[in-house]
VODREN-335359 format. One record per residue: residue in one letter; x, y, z of N, C-alpha, C in turn. Coordinates in steps of 0.02 Angstrom, whole numbers, plus 50000, padded with zeros to 5 digits. Last residue first. Layout:
% residues N
AXYZXYZXYZ...
//
This chain:
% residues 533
X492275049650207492265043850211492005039250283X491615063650146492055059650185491875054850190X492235064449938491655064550007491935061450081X493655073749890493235068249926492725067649945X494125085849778493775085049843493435076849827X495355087549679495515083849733495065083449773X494415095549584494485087449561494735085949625X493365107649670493965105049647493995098649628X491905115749602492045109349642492655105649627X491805132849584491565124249562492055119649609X491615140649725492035139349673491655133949636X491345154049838490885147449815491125148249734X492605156849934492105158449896491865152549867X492485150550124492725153650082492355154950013X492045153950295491775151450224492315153950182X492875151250444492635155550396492655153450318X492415145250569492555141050524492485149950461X492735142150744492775146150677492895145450623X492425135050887492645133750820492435140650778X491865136551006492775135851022492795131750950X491085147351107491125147351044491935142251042X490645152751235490415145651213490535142951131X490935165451232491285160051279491445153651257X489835171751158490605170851128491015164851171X488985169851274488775167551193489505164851160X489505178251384489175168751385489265166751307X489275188551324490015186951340489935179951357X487935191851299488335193351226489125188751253X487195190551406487145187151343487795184651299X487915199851484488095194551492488105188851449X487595212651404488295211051409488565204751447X486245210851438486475213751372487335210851373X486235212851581485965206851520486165205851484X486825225751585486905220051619486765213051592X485975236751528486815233851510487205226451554X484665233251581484745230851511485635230951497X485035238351732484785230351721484595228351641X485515251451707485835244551717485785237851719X484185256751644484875256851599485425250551626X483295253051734483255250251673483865248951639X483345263351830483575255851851483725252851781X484025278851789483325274151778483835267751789X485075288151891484915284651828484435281051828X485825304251938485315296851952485225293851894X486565312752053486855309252000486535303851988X486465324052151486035321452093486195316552031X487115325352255487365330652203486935327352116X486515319852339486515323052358486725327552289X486755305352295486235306052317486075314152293X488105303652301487915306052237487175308152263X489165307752420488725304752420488415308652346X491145305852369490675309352395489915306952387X492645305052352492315299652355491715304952400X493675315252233493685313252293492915307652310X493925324052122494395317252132494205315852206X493505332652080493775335252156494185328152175X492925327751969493115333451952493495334152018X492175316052001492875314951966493155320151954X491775309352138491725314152098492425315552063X491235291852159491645296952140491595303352105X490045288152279490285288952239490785293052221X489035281352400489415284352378489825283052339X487685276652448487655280452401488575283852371X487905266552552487955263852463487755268652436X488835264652684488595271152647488375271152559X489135255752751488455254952738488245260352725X490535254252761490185255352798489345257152800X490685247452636490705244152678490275246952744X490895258552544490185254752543490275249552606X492135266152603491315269252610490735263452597X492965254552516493025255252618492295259752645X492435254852389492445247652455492405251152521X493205268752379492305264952365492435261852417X494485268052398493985270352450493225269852451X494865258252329494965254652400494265259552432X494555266652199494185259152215494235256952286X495335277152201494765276752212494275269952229X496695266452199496615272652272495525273652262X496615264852065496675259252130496525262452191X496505274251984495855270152007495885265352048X497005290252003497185283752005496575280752028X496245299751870496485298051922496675291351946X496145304951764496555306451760496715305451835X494785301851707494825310251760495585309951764X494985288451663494575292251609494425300751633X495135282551791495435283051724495375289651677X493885284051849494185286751901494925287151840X492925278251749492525283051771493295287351817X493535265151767493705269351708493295274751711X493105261451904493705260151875494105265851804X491605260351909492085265351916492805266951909X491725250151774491355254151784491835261351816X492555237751823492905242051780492475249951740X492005231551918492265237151962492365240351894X490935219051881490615226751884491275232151908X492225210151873492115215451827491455222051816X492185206352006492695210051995492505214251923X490845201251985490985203352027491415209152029X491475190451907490775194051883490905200351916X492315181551981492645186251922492045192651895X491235177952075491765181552087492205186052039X490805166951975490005173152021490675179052059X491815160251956491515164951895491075171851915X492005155552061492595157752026492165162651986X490845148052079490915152852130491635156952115X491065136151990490355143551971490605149752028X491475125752072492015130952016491785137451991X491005123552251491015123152172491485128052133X489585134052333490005128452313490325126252232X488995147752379489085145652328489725138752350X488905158752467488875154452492488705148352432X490085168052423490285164452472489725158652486X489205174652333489705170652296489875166252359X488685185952426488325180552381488805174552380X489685194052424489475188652488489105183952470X489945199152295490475195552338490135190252385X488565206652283488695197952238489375194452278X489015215352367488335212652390488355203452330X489965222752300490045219752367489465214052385X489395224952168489945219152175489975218852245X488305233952217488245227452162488895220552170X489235243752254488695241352292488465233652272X489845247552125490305243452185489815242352227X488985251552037489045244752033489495242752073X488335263552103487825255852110488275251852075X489465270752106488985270352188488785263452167X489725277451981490135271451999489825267052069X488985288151970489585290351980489915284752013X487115284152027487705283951983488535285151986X485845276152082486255282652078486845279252033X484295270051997484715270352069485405276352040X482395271751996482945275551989483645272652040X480775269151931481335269551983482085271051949X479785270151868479765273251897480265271951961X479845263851728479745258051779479645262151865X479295272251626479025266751643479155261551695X479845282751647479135282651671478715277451680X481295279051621480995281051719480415281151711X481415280751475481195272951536481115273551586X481015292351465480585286951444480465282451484X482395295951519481655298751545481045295951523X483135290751396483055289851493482515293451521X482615295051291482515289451284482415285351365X483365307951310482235308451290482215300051315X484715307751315484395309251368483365308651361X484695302851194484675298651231484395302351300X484255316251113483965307551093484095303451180X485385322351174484695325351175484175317751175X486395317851114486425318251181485685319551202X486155319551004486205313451007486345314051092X486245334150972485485330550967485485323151009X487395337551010487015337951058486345335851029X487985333250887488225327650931487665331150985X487435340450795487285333950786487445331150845X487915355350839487155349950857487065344550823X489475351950800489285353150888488565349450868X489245349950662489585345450707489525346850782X488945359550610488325353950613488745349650657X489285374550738489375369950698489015362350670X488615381750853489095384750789489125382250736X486745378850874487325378850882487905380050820X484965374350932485605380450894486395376950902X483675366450892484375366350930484695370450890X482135364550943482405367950901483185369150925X480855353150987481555354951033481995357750956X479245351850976479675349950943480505356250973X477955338451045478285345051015479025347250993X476345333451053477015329951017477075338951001X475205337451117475325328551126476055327151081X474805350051175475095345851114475095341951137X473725361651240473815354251249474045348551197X473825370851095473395371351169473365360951165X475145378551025474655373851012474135373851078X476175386750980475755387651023474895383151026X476425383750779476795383350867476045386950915X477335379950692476645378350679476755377850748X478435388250556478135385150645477325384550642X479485383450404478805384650448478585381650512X480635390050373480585385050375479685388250411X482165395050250481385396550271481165390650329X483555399350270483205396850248482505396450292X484535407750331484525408850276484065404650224X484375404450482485165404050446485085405150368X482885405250469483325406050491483805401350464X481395411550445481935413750395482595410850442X479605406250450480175409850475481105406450455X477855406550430478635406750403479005409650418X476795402550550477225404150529477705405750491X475285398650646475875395350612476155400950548X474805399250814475045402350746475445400450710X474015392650876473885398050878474235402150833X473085380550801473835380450818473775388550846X472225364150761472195370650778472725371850826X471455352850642471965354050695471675360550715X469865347750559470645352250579470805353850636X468925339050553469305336650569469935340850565X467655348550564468025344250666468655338750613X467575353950470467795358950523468075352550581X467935339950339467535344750375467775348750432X468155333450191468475335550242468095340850259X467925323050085467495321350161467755324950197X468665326849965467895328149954467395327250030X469945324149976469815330350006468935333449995X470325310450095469895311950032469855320150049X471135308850195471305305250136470975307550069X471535316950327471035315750291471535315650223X472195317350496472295316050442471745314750385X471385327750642471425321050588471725322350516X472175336950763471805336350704471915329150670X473025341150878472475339950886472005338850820X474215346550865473495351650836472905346950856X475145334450875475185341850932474635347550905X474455324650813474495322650876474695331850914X474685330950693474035327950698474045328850798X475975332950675475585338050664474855335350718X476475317650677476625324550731476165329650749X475895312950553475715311550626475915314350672X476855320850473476105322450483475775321450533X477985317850523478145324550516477305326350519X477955305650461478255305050508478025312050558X477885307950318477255305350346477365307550421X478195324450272478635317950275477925316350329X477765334950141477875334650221477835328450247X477095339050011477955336950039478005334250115X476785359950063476895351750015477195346250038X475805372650135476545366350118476305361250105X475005386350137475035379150112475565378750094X473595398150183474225396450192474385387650160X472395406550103472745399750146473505399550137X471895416650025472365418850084472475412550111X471375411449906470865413849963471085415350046X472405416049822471885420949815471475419649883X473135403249863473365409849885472825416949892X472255395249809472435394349849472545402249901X472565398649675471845395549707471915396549784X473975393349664473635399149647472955402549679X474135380049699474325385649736474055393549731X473185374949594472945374549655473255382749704X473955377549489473385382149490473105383249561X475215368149530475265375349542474605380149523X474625356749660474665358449584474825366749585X475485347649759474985354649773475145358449697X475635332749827475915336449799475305343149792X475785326350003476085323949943475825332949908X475335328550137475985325150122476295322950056X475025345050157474745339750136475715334950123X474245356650264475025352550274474885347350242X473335374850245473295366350233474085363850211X472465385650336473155381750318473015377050285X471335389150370471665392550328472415391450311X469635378650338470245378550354470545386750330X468295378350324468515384950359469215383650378X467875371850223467845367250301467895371450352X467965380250127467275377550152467235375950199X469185377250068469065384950109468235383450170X468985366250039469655365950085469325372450120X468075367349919468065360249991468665364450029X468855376549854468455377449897468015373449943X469795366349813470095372149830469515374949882X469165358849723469485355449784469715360349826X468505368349618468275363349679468415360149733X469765369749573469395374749574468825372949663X470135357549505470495359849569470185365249576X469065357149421468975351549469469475352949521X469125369249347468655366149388468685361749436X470305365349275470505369749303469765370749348X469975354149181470445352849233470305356149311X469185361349097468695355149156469215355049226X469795368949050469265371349098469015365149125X470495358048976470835363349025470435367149073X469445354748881469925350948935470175354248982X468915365348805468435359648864468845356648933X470125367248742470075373948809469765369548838X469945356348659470695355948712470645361948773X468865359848581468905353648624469545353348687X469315370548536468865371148574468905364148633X470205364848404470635368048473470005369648557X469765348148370469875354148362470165359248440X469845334748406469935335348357470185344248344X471015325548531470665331348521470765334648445X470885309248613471085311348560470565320948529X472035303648757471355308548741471425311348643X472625289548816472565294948741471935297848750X473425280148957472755284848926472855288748875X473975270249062474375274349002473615275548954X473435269249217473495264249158473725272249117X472895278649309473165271649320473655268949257X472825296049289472595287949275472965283849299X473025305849408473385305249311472925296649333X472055319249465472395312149490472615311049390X472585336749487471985330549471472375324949439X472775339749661472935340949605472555335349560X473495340349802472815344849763472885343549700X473515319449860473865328849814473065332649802X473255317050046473265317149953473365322149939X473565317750169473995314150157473695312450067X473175332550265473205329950182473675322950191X472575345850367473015338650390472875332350329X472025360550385471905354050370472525350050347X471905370550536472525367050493472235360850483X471895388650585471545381250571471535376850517X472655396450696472635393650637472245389650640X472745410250740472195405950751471995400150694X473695418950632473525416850675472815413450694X474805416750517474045415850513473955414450585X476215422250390475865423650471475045420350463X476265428150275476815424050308476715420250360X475125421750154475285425350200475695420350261X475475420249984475065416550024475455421250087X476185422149854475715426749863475325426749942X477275413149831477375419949873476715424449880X476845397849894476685401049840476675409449868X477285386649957477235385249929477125390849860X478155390750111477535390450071477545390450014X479525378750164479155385550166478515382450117X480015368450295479715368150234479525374750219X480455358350397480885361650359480745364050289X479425361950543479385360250476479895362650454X478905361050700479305363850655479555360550613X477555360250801478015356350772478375361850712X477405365950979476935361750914477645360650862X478005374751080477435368551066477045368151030X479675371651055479165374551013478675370651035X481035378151157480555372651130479955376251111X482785381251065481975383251104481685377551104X484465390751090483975382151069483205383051104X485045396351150484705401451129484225393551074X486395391451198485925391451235485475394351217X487305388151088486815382051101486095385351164X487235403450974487485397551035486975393251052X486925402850798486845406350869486975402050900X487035391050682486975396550712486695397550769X486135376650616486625379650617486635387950632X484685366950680485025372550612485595376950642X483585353950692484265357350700484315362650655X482505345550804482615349950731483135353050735X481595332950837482355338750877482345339650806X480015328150937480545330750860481035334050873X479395318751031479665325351023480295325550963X478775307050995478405314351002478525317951027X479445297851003479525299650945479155305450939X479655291951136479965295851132480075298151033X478105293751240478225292051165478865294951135X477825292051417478235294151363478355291151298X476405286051494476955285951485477465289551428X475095281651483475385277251458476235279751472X474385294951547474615288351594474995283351571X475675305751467475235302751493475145297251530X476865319551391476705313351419476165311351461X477065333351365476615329451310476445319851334X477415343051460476805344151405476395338451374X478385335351524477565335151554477065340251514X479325336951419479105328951435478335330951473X479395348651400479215345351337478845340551380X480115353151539479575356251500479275352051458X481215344951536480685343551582479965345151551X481785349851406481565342451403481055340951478X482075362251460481685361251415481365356251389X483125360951564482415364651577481965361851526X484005354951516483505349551539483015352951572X484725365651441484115360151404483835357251434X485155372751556484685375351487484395370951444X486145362251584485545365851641484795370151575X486935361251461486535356151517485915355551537X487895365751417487175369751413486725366551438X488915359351418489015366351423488355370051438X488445345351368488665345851422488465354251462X488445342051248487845346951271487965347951312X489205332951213489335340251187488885345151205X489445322951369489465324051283489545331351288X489485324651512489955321651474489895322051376X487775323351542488435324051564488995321451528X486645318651501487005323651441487655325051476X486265309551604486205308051536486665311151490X486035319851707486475315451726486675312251624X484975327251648485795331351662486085325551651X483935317951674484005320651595484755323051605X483825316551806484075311351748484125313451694X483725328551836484085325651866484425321651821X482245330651789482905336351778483535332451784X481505323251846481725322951790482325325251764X481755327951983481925320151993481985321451885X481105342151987481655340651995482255333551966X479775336651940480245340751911480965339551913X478975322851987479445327851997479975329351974X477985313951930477965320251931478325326051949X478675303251977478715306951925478635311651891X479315297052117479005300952081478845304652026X480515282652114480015290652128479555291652107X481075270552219480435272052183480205281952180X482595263552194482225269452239481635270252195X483665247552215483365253752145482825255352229X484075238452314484585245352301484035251552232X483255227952220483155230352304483805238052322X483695226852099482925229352121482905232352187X485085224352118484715228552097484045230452091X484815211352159485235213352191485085223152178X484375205352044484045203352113484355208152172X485255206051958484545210151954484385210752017X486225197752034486435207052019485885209951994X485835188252015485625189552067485975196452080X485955184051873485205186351911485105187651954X487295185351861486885189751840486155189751833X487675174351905487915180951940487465187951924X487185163251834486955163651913486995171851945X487675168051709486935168951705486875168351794X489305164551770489045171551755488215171751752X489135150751792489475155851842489115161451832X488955146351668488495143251718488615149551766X490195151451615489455152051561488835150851632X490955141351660491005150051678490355152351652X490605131351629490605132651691490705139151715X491035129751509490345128151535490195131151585X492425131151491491955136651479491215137351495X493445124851629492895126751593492495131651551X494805132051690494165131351698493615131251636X496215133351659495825127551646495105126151679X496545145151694496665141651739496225133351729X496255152351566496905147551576497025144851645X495035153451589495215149151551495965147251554X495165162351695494725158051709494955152751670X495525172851609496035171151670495765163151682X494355174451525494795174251501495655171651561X493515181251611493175174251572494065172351570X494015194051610494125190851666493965184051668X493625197451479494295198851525494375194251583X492205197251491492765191951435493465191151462X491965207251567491625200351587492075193851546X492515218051482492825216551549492595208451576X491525217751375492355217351386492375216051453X490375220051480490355214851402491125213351389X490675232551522490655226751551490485220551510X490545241751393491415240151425491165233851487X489385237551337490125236151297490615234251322X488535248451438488565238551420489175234551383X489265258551413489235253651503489285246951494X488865264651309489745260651304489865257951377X487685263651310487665259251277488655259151285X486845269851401487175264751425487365262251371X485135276751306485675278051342486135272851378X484075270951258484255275751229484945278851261X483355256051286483495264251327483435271151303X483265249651150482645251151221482795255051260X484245256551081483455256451040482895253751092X485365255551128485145259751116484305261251092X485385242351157485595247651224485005253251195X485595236151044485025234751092484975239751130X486785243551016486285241750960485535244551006X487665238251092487635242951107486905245251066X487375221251045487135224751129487165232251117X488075223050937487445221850919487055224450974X489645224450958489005229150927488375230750916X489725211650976489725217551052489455222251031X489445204450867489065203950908489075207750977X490675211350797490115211750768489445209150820X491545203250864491495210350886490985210750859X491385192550808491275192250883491325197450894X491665194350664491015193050679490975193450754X492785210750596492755203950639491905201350687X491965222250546492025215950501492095211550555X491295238350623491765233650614491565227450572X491075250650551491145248950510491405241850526X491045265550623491675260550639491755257350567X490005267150676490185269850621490885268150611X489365257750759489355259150689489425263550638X490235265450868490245258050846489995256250776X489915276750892490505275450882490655269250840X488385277350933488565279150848489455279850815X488525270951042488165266950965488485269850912X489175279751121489585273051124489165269851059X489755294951091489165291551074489375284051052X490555304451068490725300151107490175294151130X491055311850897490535310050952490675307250999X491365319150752491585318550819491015317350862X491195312750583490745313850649491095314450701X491375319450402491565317950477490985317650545X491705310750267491195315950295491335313750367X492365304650133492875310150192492385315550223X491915295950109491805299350068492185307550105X492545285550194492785284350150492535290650083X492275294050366492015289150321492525289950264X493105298050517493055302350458492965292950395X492605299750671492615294950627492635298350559X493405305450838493315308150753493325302250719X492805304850991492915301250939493075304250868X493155309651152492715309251108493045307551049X493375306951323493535309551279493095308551196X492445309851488492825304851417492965308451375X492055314551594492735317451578493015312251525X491005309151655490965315851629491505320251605X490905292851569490845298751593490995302951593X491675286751431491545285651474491605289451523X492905286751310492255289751307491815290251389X493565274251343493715282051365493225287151363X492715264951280492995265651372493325273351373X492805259451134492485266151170492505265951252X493915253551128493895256651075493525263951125X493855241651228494165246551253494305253451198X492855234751154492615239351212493345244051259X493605230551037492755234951028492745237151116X494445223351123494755227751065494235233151055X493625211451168493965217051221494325223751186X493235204551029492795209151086492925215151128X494635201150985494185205050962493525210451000X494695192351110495175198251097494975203551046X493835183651110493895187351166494185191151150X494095178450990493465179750994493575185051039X495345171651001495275177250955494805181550956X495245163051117495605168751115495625173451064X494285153351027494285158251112494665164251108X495125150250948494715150350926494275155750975X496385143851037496325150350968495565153950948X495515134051092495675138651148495955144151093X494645129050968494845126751023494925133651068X495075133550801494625128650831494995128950914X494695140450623495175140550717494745135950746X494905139650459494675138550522494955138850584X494415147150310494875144850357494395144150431X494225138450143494065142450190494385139150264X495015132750013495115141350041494705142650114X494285122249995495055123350026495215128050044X492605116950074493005119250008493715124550053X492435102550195492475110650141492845112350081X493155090850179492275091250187492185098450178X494395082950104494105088450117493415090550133X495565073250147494855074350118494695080950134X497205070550062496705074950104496055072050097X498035052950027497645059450014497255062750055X499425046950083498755047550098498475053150064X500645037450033500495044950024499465044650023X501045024250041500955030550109500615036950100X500305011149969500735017449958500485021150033X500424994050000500005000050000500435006250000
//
């Protein structure tokens, strides 16, 4: 028998594979790469990001989501730490580089575990134990408020914008997000799509307003129509003024020239008609979402209405919900009870373009936060501070609790899982311990990230939570260990009990991974492949 054994191949040859403890260690290292990417970013003294894209358009942000995808990452186990900040963001709206960097850190410390030949099962087992009883652990440390209080909003909205680009103007916006939120929220709670942030370049951030009712990036349609209408009364279009084109590809055949005026006067009738359905209802605005024939506009203007085109669906149901008016489909069924009503809607001229207010509404249900600033690059990044801070005040209404912040609840968290862990038997009590150690990289990089030593702040956490002071925390500006209670540093329970999940999921998941097989391209079928045997 000859020696020379032939390969089999059950894949095709180009594609590669890791398998085992490589296979681990690439995963983990990829991951911990994505969360120490955004860890500096991290509270009120992170630093911030320049992503300049391939069409050379720039974003500076410290915005742990919109760092991450805009990144662009390829490796697939990072691609899944991305996915949590993802999550973070689209049920909170805020925590999303908390969840990341304990998502890293939980791998970090997975990662000691493994070369002490522990199991991955077993760490996987370790951590879901650690991290139900860090909910468990967290419910009873979370504070029930009130919601109605001003203050308590204020609080969490600051705490939220601390550290980004809105930082500077803080106090001046979370006047205005208090404002907004108990204009337009109910027993159900906060809709955070019914408040619109509108941006435009110029004047300082603190000269940003809130509008109650909604602002359009749209002017009027026809210079004859008036700039101004007070006591507005606003029909609400999702059809064109204009007369409908057929379905199907149509020939009108016209023998003489009489026959073609027939046509044109019929036309110019039937928007003639639609024009005074509109005046009829006693509207003197009309916001339609599609198009506005130019006789119409004409028509229009003569009977002094005001009228925009165009107006994004998104942008209608706004209208609807802060005027108080119905959307109407047909302009032949539109009557007085189904228009809105605004106290005055507007054209107004700023940074050099038009736009229209549709403002002073009586009891909006959706309004709209107008942001100034020097550069699109300052209010883009304070919208996104704005977004998330709307998204935390969302979730306080819904669960109506709150625990503190400046690092306080997750060394409270790790002392209280420490003792836990003790009465644990077994190898899991390695893991319910490494868990433990990695809620510290919280304040850890909160005491980093000020330019202070985090070993000195950490003994003195521990040594204050020991004495059964669990509100205290680091202030990172005086570098010293002080009660947050007191200087307002609060957060919705939610945010830590979703970065918590979120980042155990995601670090169990990868744990449990110990093959990689990456596909290669789909070739015809080499003469050396085998079936296996």
């Amino acid at each position: 028998m000859s020696n020379n054994v032939q390969p089999i191949y059950i894949m095709p040859e180009d594609t590669k594979r890791t398998t085992g403890k490589t296979a681990q260690s690439n995963n983990i290292l990829a991951a911990k790469l994505v969360a120490e990417t955004v860890r500096t970013t991290l509270g009120p003294k992170g630093m911030d990001k320049m992503i300049v894209d391939s069409l050379g358009d720039v974003i500076v942000t410290n915005d742990g989501v919109t760092i991450l995808r805009e990144m662009q990452i390829e490796h697939p186990a990072a691609k899944m730490v991305v996915e949590i900040a993802k999550t973070q963001e689209n049920e909170i709206g805020d925590g999303t580089t908390t969840s990341v960097v304990i998502a890293g850190e939980l791998l970090k410390q997975a990662e000691d575990l493994l070369n002490e030949n522990i199991h991955p099962t077993i760490i996987t087992k370790g951590y879901r134990i650690a991290c139900q009883r860090t909910l468990d652990i967290l419910q009873l440390i979370a504070e029930d408020v009130d919601i109605r209080n001003k203050d308590m909003i204020k609080s969490v909205a600051s705490t939220a914008m601390t550290g980004k680009g809105a930082e500077s103007a803080k106090d001046h916006l979370s006047d205005l997000l208090v404002e907004a939120v108990q204009s337009i929220s109910d027993a159900k709670g906060l809709d955070r799509d019914n408040v619109k942030i509108e941006t435009k370049v110029g004047e300082r951030i603190e000269n940003s307003e809130l509008i109650k009712g909604i602002v359009l990036d749209k002017e009027k349609v026809h210079p004859n129509m008036p700039l101004r209408v007070d006591e507005a009364k606003i029909a609400l279009l999702n059809c064109p003024i204009e007369v409908k084109s057929t379905e199907t590809d149509a020939k009108i055949n016209i023998n003489d020239p009489s026959q073609f005026q027939a046509f044109l006067e019929q036309e110019e009738k039937m928007i003639r008609t639609m024009v005074d359905k509109i005046k009829a209802s006693g509207a003197n605005v009309v916001i339609t979402q599609k198009g506005i024939d130019e006789l119409a506009q004409h028509f229009l203007a003569k009977e002094n209405i005001y009228a925009i085109r165009r107006v994004r669906e998104s942008d209608l149901n706004k209208l609807a919900k802060a005027t108080s008016g119905k959307i109407v489909s047909k302009i032949d069924e539109i009557s007085s009870s189904d228009l809105g009503f605004a106290g005055t809607v507007k054209e107004k001229r700023i940074n050099d373009e038009a736009m229209t207010f549709v403002q002073d509404c009586q009891n909006p249900k959706a309004v709209t936060l107008l942001i100034r600033g020097s550069t699109e690059h300052v209010i883009n990044e304070i919208k996104r501070a704005l977004e998330d801070a709307i998204g935390v005040i969302s979730s306080l209404m819904k669960t109506k609790k709150v625990v503190y912040g400046a690092g306080s609840c997750e060394i409270e968290l790790s002392r209280q899982l420490r003792r836990f862990a003790q009465s644990l038997s077994g190898k899991e009590q390695l893991a319910v311990l490494a868990f433990a150690d990695a809620l510290e990289i919280i304040p850890k990089t909160l005491a980093e990230n000020s330019g202070l030593d985090p070993i000195d702040i950490i003994t003195m956490l521990k040594a204050e939570h020991d004495s059964d002071n669990k509100y205290a925390g680091v202030d990172v500006f005086s570098g010293k260990i002080v009660d947050v209670k007191q200087f307002g540093v609060v957060e919705p329970m939610t945010i830590k009990s979703q970065a918590l999940t979120s980042a155990t999921e995601v670090a169990t998941m990868i744990l449990r991974i110990d093959d990689v097989i990456l596909g290669g391209k789909k070739n015809s079928p080499s003469p050396h492949m085998h079936p296996e045997m």
